[in-house]
C-alpha positions in Angstrom: -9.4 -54.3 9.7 -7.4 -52.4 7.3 -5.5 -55.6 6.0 -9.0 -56.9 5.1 -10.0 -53.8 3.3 -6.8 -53.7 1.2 -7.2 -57.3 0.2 -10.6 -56.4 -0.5 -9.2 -53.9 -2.6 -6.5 -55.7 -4.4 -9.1 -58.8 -5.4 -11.1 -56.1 -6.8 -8.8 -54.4 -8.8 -6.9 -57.6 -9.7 -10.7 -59.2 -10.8 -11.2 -56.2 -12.9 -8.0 -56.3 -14.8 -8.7 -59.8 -15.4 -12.2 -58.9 -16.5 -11.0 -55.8 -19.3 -7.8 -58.2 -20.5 -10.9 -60.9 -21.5 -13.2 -58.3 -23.0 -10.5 -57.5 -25.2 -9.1 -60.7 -26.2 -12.5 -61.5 -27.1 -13.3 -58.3 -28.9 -10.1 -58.9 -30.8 -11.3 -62.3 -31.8 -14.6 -61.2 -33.2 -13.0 -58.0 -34.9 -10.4 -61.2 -36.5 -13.5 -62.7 -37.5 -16.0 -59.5 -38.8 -12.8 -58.8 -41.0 -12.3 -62.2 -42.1 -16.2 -62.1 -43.3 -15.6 -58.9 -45.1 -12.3 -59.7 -47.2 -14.7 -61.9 -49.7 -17.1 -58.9 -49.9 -14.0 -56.4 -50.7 -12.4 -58.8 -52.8 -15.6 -59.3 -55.2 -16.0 -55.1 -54.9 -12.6 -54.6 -56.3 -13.4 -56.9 -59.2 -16.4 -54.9 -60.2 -14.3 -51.8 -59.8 -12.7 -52.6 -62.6 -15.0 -54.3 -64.4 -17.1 -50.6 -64.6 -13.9 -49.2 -65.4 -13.2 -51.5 -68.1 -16.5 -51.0 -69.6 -16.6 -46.9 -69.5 -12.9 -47.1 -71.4 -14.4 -49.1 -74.1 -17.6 -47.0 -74.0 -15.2 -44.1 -74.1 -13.2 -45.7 -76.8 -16.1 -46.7 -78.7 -17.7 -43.3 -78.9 -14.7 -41.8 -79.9 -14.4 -43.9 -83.0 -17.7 -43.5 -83.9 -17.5 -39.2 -83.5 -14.2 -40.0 -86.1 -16.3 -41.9 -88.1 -19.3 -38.8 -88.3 -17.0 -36.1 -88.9 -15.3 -38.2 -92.2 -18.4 -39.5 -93.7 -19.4 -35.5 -93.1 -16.4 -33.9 -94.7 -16.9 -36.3 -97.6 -20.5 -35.5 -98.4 -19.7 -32.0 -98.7 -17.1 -32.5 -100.8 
């Protein structure tokens, strides 16, 4: 009776291994596939990131010019 509790045992341990070595093959899979849906997404994200960045450093640049601009056209009206 004991050898049929042991093999009893050992199919249930050996089923369960098999069991959590699927699970994770297939979580792997759909974590392979989530990411592989993402990397567009991140890709078009980056662009904008410097697209915004691009903009505020001409918008930076831009005001900059024109505060040059107000303080000469200022100095020379008082002159």
């Amino acid at each position: 009776m004991a050898e049929v509790w042991l093999v009893i045992w050992v199919t249930l341990g050996l089923g369960s291994l098999i069991a959590l070595s699927l699970v994770g093959y297939r979580l792997k899979k759909a974590a392979e596939r989530v990411s592989r849906s993402i990397d567009p997404i991140d890709q078009k994200l980056k662009g904008l990131r410097l697209e915004v960045s691009a903009l505020k450093r001409s918008r930076l640049d831009r005001q900059r010019r024109l505060e040059a601009r107000d303080y000469s056209t200022t100095k020379k009206g008082k002159q």
